[in-house]
TIVOBA-70846 format. One record per residue (C-alpha): x, y, z; residue in one letter. Coordinates in nm, 3 decimals, padded with zeros to 5 digits. Layout:
BEGIN
<<X Y Z> 'a'>,
...
***
This chain:
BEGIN
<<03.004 00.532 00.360> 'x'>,
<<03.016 00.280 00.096> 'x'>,
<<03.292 00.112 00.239> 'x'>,
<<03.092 00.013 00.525> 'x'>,
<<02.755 -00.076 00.256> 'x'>,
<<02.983 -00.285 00.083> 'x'>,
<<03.125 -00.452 00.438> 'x'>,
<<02.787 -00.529 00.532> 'x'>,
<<02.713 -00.710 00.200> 'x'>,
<<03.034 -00.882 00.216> 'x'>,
<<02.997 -00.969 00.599> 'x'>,
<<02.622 -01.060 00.596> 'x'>,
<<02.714 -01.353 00.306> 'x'>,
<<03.001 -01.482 00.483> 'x'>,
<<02.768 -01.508 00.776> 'x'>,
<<02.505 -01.638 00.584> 'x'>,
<<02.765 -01.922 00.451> 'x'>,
<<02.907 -02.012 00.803> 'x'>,
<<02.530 -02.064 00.898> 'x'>,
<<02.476 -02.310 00.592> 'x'>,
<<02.821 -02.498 00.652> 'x'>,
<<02.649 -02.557 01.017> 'x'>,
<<02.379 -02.638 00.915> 'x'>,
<<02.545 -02.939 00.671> 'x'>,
<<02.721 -03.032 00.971> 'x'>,
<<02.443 -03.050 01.215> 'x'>,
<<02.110 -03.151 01.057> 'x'>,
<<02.058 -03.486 01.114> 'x'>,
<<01.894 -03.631 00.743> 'x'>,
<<02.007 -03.511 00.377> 'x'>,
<<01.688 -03.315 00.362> 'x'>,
<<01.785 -03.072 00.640> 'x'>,
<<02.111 -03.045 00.504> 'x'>,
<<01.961 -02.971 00.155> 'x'>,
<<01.765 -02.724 00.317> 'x'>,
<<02.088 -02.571 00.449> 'x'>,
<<02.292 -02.555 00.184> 'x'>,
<<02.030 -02.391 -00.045> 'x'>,
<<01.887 -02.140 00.178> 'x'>,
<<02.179 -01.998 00.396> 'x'>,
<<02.498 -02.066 00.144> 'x'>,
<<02.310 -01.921 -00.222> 'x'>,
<<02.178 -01.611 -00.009> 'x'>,
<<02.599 -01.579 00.110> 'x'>,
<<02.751 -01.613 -00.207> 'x'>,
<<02.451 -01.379 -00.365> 'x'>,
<<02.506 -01.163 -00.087> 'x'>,
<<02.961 -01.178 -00.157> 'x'>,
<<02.916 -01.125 -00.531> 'x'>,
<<02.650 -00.808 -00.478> 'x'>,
<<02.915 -00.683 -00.213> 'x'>,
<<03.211 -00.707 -00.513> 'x'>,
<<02.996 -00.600 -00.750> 'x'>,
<<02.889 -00.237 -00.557> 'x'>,
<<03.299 -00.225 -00.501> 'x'>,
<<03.399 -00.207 -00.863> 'x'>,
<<03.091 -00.039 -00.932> 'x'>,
<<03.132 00.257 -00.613> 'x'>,
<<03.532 00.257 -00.589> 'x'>,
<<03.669 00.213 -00.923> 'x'>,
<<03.358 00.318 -01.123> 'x'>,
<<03.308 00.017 -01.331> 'x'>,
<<03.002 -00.196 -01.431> 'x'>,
<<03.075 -00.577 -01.447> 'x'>,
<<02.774 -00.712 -01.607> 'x'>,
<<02.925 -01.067 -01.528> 'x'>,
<<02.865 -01.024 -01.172> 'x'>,
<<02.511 -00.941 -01.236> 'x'>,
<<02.488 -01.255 -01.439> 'x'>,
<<02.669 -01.476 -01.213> 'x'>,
<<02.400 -01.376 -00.936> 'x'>,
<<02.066 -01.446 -01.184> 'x'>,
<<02.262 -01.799 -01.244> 'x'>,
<<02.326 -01.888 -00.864> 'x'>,
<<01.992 -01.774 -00.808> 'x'>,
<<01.793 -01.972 -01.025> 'x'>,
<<02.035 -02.301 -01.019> 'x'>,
<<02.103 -02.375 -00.677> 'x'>,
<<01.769 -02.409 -00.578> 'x'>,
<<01.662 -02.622 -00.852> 'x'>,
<<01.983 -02.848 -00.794> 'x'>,
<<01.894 -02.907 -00.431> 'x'>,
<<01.541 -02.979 -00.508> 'x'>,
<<01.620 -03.239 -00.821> 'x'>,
<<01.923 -03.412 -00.550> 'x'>,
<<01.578 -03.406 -00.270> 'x'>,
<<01.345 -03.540 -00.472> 'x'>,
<<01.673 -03.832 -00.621> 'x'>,
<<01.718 -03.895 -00.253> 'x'>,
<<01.363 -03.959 -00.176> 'x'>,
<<01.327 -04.190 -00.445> 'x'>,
<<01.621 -04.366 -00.378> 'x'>,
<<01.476 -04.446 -00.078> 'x'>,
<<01.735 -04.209 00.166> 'x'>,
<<01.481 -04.237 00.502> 'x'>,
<<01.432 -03.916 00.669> 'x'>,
<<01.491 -03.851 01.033> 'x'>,
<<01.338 -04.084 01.250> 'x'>,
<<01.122 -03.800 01.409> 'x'>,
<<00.976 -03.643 01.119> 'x'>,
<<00.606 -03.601 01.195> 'x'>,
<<00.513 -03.535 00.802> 'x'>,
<<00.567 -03.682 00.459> 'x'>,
<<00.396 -03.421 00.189> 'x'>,
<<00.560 -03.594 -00.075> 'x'>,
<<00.473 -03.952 -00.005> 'x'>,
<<00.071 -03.829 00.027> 'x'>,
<<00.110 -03.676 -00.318> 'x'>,
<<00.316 -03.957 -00.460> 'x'>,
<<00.010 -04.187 -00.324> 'x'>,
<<-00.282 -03.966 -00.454> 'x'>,
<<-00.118 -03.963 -00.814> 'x'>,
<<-00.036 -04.305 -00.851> 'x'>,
<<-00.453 -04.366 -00.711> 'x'>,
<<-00.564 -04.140 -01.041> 'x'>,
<<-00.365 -04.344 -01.279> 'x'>,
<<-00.550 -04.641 -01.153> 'x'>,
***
């Protein structure tokens, strides 16, 4: 039985990778593909390390506390990476898809610069 919990982990991230490496590939501006890569791929390799981590912790009885701390540091990095490159891009001036229908940031970026005036 806990070889199949752990094959699920294990299979569910690769999964969850494959769809984010699609995802890159096929969303058409960098903020799709931002979107992609943070979502699908850190939820994969969480999902690969928490599949290792119940194998040495089920099979061979021991604890790796490094695992555990590898998946608090994916988890709270990669998200925060994507958004810092998102918001570099948008101020760089990368243009998002031509048929985007909405632009939160720009009405934010517009109201706050309106206060400072």
């Amino acid at each position: 039985m806990t070889e199949v919990i752990i094959s699920i982990f294990i299979l569910a991230g690769v999964g969850l990778s494959v769809l984010g490496s699609i995802g890159l590939i096929r969303f058409p501006d960098v903020y799709g593909r931002l979107h992609a890569a943070t979502k699908s791929a850190t939820l994969g390799v969480i999902s690969i390390i928490t599949g290792v981590f119940l194998y040495f912790l089920l099979v061979h009885g021991i604890f790796n506390a490094k695992l555990l701390l590898t998946i608090l540091f994916v988890f709270l990095t990669a998200p925060v990476a994507a958004f810092m490159i998102g918001r570099s891009a948008y101020n760089v001036g990368v243009t998002m898809w031509d048929r985007t229908e909405q632009d939160d940031l720009k009405r934010d970026i517009d109201a706050a610069s309106s206060k400072q005036k």
